[in-house]
KOLSE-882088 format. One record per residue (C-alpha): residue in one letter; x, y, z; residue number from 1. Coordinates in steps of 0.5 Angstrom, whole numbers, plus 2048, in hexadecimal, padded with zeros to 3 digits. Layout:
REM KOLSE-882088
  koldren   px   py   pz  tormi
        A    X    Y    Z    NUM
...
This chain:
REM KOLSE-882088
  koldren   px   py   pz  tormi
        X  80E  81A  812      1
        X  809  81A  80C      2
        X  80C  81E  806      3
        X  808  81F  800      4
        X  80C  81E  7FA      5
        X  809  81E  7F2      6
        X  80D  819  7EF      7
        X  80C  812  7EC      8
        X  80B  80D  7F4      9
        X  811  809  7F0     10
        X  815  810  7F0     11
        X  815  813  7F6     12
        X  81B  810  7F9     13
        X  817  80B  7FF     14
        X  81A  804  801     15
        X  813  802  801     16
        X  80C  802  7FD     17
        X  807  802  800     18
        X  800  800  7FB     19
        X  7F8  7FD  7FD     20
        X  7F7  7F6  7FB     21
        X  7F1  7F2  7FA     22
        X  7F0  7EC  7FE     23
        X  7EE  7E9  7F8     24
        X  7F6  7E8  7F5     25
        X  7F5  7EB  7EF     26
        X  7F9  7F2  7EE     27
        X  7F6  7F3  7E8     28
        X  7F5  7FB  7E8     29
        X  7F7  802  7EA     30
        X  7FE  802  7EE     31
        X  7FE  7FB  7EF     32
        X  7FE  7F9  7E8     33
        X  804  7FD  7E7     34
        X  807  7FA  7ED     35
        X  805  7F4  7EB     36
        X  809  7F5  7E4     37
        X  80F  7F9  7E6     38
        X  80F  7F4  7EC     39
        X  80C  7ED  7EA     40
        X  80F  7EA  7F2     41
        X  80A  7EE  7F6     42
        X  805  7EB  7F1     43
        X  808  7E4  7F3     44
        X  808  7E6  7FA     45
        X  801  7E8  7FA     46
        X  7FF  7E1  7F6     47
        X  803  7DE  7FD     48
        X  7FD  7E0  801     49
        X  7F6  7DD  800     50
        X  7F2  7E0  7FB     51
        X  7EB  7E2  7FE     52
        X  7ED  7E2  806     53
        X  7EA  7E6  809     54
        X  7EE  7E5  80F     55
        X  7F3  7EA  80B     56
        X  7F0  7F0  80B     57
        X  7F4  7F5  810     58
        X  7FB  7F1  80F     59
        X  800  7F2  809     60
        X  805  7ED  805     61
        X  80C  7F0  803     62
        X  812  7EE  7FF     63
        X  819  7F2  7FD     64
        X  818  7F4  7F6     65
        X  81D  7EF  7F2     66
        X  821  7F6  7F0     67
        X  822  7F7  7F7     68
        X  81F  7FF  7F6     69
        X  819  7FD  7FA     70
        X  815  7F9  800     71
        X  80E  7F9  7FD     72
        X  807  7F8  802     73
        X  801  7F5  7FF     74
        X  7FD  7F8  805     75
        X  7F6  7F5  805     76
        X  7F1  7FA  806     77
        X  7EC  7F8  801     78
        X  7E9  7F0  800     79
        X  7E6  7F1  7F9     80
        X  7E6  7F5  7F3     81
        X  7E2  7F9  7EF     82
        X  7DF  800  7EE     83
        X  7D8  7FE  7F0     84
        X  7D9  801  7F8     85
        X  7DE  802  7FB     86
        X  7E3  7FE  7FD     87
        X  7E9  800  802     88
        X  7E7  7FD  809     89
        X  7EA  804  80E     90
        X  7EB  7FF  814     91
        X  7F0  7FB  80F     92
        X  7F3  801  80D     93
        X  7F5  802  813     94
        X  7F7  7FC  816     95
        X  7FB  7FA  80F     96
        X  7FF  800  810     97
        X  800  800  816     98
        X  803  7F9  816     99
        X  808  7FC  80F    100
        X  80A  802  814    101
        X  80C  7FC  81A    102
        X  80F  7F8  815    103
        X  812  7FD  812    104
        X  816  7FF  817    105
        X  818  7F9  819    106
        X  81C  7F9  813    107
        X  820  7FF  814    108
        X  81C  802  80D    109
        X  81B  80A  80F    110
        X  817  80C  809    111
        X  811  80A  805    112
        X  80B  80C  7FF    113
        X  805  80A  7FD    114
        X  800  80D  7F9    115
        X  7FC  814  7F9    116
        X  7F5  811  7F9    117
        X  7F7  80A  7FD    118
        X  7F0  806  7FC    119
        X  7ED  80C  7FA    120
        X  7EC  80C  7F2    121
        X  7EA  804  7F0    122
        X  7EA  802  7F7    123
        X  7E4  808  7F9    124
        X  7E6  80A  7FF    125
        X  7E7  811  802    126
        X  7EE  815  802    127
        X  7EB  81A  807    128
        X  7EB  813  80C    129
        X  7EF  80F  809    130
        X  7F5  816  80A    131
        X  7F2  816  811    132
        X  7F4  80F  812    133
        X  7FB  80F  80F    134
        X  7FC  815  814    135
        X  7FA  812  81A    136
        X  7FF  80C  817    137
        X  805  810  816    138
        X  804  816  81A    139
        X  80A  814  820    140
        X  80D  80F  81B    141
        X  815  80F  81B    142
        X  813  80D  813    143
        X  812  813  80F    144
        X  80D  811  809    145
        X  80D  813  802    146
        X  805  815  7FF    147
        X  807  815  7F8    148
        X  802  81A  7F3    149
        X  803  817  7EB    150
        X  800  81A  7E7    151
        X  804  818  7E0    152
């Protein structure tokens, strides 16, 4: 099931985050770089990764927050950064999340959040076909999934 909830993603009572990652290694703006500082271990697992592969598109790194709240994925559904363009890859959302939801499952987790606007703000994409892939993704998932809305 997907719920709608207004709260911060690190609020909203999931046991997993969900955030778009560049290829690039970087997590330097938007809800990576929160979760970059709040959690400094999914920046290190991303750093485990090749920066620049192009190969990543479409697949995810993950690790358990060292607090124990949370499974964090990196899902790589962008290859560079900027505002120039945009930049989230639709065919590597889609392939990214669904490879978290499989994995989700198979580590028992039943909920998971990620951001209202995924790919969408620095990453250029569109929420009206990003929403439609989170959809098509999660619509027959055991796994109910968290769309936090922040608005500080």
């Amino acid at each position: 099931m997907i719920i709608n909830k207004d709260c911060n993603i690190f609020d909203g009572g999931a046991q997993g985050i969900i955030h778009q990652a560049n290829c690039q290694n970087t997590m330097g703006s938007g809800i990576a770089r929160e979760i970059r500082a709040r959690y400094p271990e999914a920046y290190e697992v991303d750093c485990k990764t090749i920066a620049g592969d192009y190969k990543k598109l479409g697949t995810f790194s993950s690790v358990k927050t060292n607090d124990g709240k949370f499974v964090i994925y990196n899902c790589y559904s962008q290859y560079r950064y900027g505002r120039e363009k945009r930049h989230t890859n639709y065919e590597a959302v889609y392939t990214g999340l669904s490879s978290i939801e499989q994995n989700a499952r198979e580590l028992g987790l039943t909920t998971l959040s990620l951001p209202y606007n995924m790919g969408c703000m620095l990453g250029g994409g569109s929420w009206r076909i990003v929403s439609v892939i989170i959809d098509e993704v999660f619509k027959d998932s055991p796994i109910d999934l968290y769309i936090c809305r922040y608005t500080p």
